[in-house]
N, C-alpha and C positions, 0 to 999 in steps of 0.2 A: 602490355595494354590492360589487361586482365588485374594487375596488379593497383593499375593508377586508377582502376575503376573503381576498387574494391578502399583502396586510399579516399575517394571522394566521399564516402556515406559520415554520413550524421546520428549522433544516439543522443535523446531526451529523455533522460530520466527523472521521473517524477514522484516526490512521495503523495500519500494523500491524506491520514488525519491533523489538520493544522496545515494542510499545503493546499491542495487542491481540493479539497474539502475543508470547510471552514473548523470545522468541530470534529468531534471523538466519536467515531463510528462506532467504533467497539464496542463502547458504553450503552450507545442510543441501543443497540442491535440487542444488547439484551433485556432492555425495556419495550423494545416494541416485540419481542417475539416470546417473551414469559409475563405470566402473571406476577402481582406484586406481592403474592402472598409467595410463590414459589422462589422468588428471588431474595426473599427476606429470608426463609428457610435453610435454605440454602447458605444465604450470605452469615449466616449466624455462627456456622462450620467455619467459617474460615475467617471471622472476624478478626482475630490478632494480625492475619498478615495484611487484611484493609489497612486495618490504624498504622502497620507497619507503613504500609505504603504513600498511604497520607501524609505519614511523620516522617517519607523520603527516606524510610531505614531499608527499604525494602524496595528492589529495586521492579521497573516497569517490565521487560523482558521476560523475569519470573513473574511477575501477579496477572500480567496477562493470561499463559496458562491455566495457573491454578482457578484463574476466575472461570477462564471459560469451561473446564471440568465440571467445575464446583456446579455450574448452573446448566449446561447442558445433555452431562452424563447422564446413559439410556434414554434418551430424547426417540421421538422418531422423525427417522431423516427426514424420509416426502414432507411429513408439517411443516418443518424446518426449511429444506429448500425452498417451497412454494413462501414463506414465510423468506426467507432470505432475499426472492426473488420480487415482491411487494416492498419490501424495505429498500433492495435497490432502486427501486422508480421513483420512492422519495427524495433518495439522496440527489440524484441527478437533476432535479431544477436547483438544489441550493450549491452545485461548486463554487467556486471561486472563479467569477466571470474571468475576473483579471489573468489567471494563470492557465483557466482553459481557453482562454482567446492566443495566449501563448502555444497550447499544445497543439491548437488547431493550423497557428500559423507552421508548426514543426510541421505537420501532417501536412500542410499543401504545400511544404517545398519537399517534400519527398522524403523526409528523416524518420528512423525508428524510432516511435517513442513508447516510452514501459513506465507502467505503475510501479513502484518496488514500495511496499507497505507492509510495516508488521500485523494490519488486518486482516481477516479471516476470507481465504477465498470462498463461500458460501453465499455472500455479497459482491463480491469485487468481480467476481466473473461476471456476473450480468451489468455491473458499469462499465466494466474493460471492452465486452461483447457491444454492447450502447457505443462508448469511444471509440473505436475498431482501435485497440492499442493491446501490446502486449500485456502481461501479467506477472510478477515474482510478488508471492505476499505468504505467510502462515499457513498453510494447509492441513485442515483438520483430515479426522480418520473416521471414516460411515466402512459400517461392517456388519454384513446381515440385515440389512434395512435400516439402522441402529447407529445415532452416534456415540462413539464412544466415549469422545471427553477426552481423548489424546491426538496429538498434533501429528499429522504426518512428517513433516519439516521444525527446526527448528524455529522459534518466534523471529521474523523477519524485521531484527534492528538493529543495530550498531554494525557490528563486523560482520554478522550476516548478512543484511543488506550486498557489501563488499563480497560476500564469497558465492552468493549467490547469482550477482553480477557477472562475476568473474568465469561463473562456470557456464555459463549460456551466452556469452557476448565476446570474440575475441577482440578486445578495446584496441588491438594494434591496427583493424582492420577500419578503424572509424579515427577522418580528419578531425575530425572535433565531438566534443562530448558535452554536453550540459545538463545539469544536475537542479534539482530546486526539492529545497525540502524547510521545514521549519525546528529542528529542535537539536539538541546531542547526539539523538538516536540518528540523525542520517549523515552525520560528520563525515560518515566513514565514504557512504555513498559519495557527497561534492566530491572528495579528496578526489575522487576518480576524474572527476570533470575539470574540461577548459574553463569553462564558465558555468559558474556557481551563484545559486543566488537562494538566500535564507530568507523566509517569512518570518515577517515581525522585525527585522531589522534593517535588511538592506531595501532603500529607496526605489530602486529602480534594478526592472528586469532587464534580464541579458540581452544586449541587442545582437537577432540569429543573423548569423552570416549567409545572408542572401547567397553569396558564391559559392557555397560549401551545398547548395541544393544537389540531391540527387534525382530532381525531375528529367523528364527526356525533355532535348532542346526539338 
């Protein structure tokens, strides 16, 4: 019994820059949380791997880090949190009605649903805590009051996305699985899911299997 119950649950997983958020978090977060003289400064160090990135020589997984090093190396944390924490209040009137009408309807038939995002948890925690929804994203490293500018985990995308999944969810234990994400970087992610659905291209969302609810009757 124990077994057919444990058969019944539901996993939604969801990306969120270009998915459930319209736009590039990453980027806004470090315009709304540094000055533009300090990011210029900054970005001046590290300019060859911009243009690299620009020019698609240089792939998103790496410039993500080295950016956020670049710019918020010796920061201090509390600014930053409280700062993280004001920036996520923004974010949350502009998601994606469409795909949070989605998550909402995951959450009242009773399925687990998780953000899996190569964004930085500093933000994502006070959306996730807003959603009541799990979390798997990038976790930076505060040490001594002090960010450091290095990742606790590695940048949460392509096959990461996948192993990080993997290590916190036993997917034999969920009837069905649904995935949404919008780019390369979560390829890896749908693969896992019954149902799959890519922003920007695919028309129409997954319709959730009402039966597969794991509310109490």
């Amino acid at each position: 019994m124990h077994a057919q119950d444990q058969k019944s649950k539901t996993l939604a997983l969801f990306d969120f820059d270009g998915t459930l958020y319209p736009h590039d978090s990453f980027t806004g977060f470090i315009f709304y949380a540094l000055r533009k003289r300090h990011i210029v400064k900054r970005g001046i160090k590290i300019l060859p791997w911009i243009q690299a990135y620009y020019l698609k020589l240089y792939p998103a997984h790496r410039m993500r880090p080295k950016l956020y090093a670049s710019m918020f190396k010796e920061s201090d944390a509390e600014e930053i949190l409280q700062l993280a924490q004001d920036y996520a209040q923004q974010l949350i009137p502009k998601l994606n009605s469409k795909l949070l009408d989605q998550l909402r309807q995951h959450q009242q038939l009773g399925h687990e649903a998780v953000l899996v995002s190569a964004s930085l948890d500093l933000y994502l925690k006070p959306v996730c805590s807003y959603l009541n929804i799990d979390l798997i994203c990038s976790e930076v490293e505060i040490k001594a009051g002090e960010i450091t500018g290095f990742y606790q985990t590695p940048d949460c995308s392509n096959q990461q996305k996948k192993l990080r999944i993997l290590e916190k969810y036993k997917l034999q234990d969920y009837a069905e699985i649904y995935a949404y994400g919008n780019s390369d970087e979560d390829k890896e992610m749908l693969n896992l899911a019954h149902h799959r659905y890519l922003e920007g291209r695919d028309k129409q969302l997954p319709k959730i299997n009402i039966s597969s609810s794991s509310m109490p009757y």
